[in-house]
N, C-alpha and C positions, 0 to 999 in steps of 0.2 A: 682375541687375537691368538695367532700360535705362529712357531717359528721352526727350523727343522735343524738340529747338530749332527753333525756326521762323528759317525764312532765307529771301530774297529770291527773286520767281521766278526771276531772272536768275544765281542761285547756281546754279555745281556740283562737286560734290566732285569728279566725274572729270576735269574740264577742269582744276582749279586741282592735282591731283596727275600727270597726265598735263604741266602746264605747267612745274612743280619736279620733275623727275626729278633733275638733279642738284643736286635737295636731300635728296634721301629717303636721308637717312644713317641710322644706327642712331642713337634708337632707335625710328624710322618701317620698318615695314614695309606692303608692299602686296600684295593679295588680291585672285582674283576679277574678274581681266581691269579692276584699278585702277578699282574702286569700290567696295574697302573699305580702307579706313587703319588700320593698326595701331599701337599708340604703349604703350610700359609708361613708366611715371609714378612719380617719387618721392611721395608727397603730405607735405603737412606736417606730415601726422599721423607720418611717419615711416613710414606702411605703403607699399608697392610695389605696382601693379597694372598691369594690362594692361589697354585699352578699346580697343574700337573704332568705328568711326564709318561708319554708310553713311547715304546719302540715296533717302528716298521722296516718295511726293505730299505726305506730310504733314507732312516736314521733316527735319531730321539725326537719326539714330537714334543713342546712346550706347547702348551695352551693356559690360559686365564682368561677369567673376564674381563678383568680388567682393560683397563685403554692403558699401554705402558707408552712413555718416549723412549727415545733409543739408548740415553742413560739406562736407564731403568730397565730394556729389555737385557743391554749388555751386562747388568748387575745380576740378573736370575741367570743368563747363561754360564758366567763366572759360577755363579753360587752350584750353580747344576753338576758344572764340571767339577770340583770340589768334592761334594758328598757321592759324586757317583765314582770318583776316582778314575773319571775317563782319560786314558793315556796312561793310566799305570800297567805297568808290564811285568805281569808273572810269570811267564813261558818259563822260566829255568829252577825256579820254586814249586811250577807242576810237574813238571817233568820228573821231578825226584818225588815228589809226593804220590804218583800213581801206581810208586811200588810200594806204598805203606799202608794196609791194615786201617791203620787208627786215623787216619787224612782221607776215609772213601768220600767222603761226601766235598772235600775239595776236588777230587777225580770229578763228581759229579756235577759240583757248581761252581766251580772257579775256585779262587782263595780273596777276590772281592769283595771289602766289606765296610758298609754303607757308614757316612762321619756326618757331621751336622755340616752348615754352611759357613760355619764362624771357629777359630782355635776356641775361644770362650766357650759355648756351647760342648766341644767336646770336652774340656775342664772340667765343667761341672758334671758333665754325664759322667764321665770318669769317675769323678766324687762319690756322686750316687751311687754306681752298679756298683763301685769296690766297699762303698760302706758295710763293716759287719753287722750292725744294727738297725733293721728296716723298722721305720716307724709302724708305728700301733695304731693309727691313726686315718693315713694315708699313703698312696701311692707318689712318692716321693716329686719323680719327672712331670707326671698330666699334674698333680696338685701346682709347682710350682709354675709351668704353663699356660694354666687355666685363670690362676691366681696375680700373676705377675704379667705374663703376655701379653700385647695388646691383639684389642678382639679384632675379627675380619668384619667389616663392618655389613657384609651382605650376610652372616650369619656369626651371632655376636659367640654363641658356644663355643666358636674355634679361634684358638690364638694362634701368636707364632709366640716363637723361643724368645725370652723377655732377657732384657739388654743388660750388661752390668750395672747400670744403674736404676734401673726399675729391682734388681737382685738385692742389691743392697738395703735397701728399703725395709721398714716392717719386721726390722731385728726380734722383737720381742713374740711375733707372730709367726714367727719361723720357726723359731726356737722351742715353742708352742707345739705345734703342727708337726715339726724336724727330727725335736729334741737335738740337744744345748749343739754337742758338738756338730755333727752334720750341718748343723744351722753354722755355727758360729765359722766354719772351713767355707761355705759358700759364700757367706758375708763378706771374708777374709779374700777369697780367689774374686771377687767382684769387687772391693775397692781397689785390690791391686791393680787388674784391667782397666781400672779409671785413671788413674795416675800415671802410670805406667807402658800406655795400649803401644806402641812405638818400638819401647825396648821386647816387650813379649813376643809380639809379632815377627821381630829377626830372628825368634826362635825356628821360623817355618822357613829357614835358608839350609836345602836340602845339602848344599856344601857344607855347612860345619859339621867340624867334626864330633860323633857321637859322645864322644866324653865331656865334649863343650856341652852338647845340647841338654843330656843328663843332667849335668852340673847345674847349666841355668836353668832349668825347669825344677829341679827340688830348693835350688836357693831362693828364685823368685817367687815362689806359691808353696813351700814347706810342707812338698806333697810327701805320702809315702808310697813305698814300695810297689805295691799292689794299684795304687792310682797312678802313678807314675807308668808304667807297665802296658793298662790299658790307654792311656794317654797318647802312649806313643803309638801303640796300634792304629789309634783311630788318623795319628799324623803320618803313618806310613813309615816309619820308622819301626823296622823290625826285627832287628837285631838286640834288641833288651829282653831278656826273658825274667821274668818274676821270680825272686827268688824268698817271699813272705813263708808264713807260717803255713798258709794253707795252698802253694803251688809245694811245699815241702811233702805236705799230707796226701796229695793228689800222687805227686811222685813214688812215695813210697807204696801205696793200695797200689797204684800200676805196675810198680817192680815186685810188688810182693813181699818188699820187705820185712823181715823181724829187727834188724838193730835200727839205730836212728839213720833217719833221711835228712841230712840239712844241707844247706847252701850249694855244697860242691856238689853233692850228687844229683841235685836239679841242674845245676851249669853242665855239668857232664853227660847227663840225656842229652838238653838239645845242642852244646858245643858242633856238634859235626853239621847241625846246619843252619850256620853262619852264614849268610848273614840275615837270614830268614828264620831266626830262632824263636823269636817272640809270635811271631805268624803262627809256627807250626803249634806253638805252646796253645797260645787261641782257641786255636782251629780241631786240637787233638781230640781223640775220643778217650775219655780217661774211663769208661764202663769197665770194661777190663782188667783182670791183671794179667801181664803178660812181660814177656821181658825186653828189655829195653830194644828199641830197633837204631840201629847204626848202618848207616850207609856203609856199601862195600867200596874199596879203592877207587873200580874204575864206574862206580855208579857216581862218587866225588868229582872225578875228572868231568865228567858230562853234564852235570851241574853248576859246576864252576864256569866253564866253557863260555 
């Protein structure tokens, strides 16, 4: 079966999956010279399935095999709209980025960029890609997906993203596989969601205010810096920019510095755009050294506008 969502002309699948490549972890696959998106899905009916998603003139195509009820298609619609960020509006975040240097490839593909279909999901990815210590082992994401995911039953190799309580599970074999900490933060961010799913969830009320959101997200999950950061990117919250050791070290190769780079001279880059700071940090091309770019006065007025 397939269904058809309408999205903006200014949508496109291929720029916003071309733009997250290194997001396209399992359980995202891509097709077709990346414009077609694959994803298998827990639902909450309990069933597994596979969909995917390409765009035509006449809007986003949903298709699976599956036989879905209308529960169930309006639950992939949701989840669709979600990770593809449809309705999110960056027109005044490009418009200052198309005079920058270091943002070409946001001139070129948007500044859309692809999140799972669950807060949990982007938690844990968070965890993962900010870990300084990749296991020896394994590939962190497809291991945990592979291993924990329930399988799509018309081809058992493909899972979808596995539940906080399937996460929780198998402490000793995580830890194994992980190594102690990484294991021991995923274990920890996955009984919270059990206990918890209610209060975490008012985290994704786009009205609170950022210092709230901040706040309860390092109190409830004792994230740090650097996960917290990408965290919020993936919830569209962009006005957090990272200010760890290694956004300090990027800073400094890109200004060129010889004396110390810390805290304030990261907030000081991207201070002027506000409230797109954490976007633009993302998004930058740090190749370079080169000296800091600041918006001029009336390029602010027209941004802000």
């Amino acid at each position: 079966m397939h269904w058809i969502l309408t999205v903006s002309d200014s949508f496109s699948l291929t720029n916003v999956i071309r733009q997250s490549e290194w997001f396209l972890c399992p359980p995202f696959r891509v097709s077709n010279n990346y414009k077609r998106l694959h994803r298998v899905e827990r639902l909450s009916s309990g069933h597994t399935i596979e969909f995917r998603i390409t765009q035509s003139t006449s809007g986003l195509a949903v298709q699976t095999e599956a036989r879905l009820n209308g529960k169930e298609t309006e639950e992939i619609s949701q989840k669709t709209w979600r990770m593809l960020r449809m309705g999110e509006n960056l027109q005044a975040f490009l418009r200052i980025a198309r005079g920058v240097p270091q943002l070409a490839s946001v001139t070129k593909l948007g500044g859309q960029l692809l999140r799972g279909t669950t807060l949990f999901e982007d938690i844990i990815k968070a965890l993962i890609l900010t870990h300084k210590a990749a296991s020896r082992y394994v590939e962190p994401i497809p291991w945990i997906v592979d291993h924990f995911g329930d399988s799509l039953p018309s081809n058992p190799t493909l899972h979808a993203f596995p539940t906080p309580e399937q996460l929780a599970e198998e402490q000793k074999l995580q830890e194994r596989m992980l190594g102690p900490i990484l294991a021991n933060q995923i274990i920890k961010v996955a009984n919270i969601f059990q206990v918890q799913k209610d209060q975490i969830e008012s985290l994704l009320d786009p009205q609170l205010p950022f210092d709230v959101f901040e706040t309860n997200l390092r109190q409830f999950m004792d994230l740090d810096d650097a996960t917290i950061s990408l965290a919020t990117l993936y919830l569209g919250r962009y006005d957090y920019v990272p200010i760890d050791q290694y956004a300090q070290q990027r800073v400094r190769h890109y200004l060129n510095a010889n004396g110390k780079t810390g805290p304030e001279e990261v907030r000081a880059l991207f201070a002027p755009w506000y409230p797109w700071g954490g976007l633009a940090y993302w998004l930058w091309d740090w190749s370079t050294t080169q000296h800091a770019y600041t918006p001029s006065e009336s390029e602010e007025r027209v941004w802000r506008a």
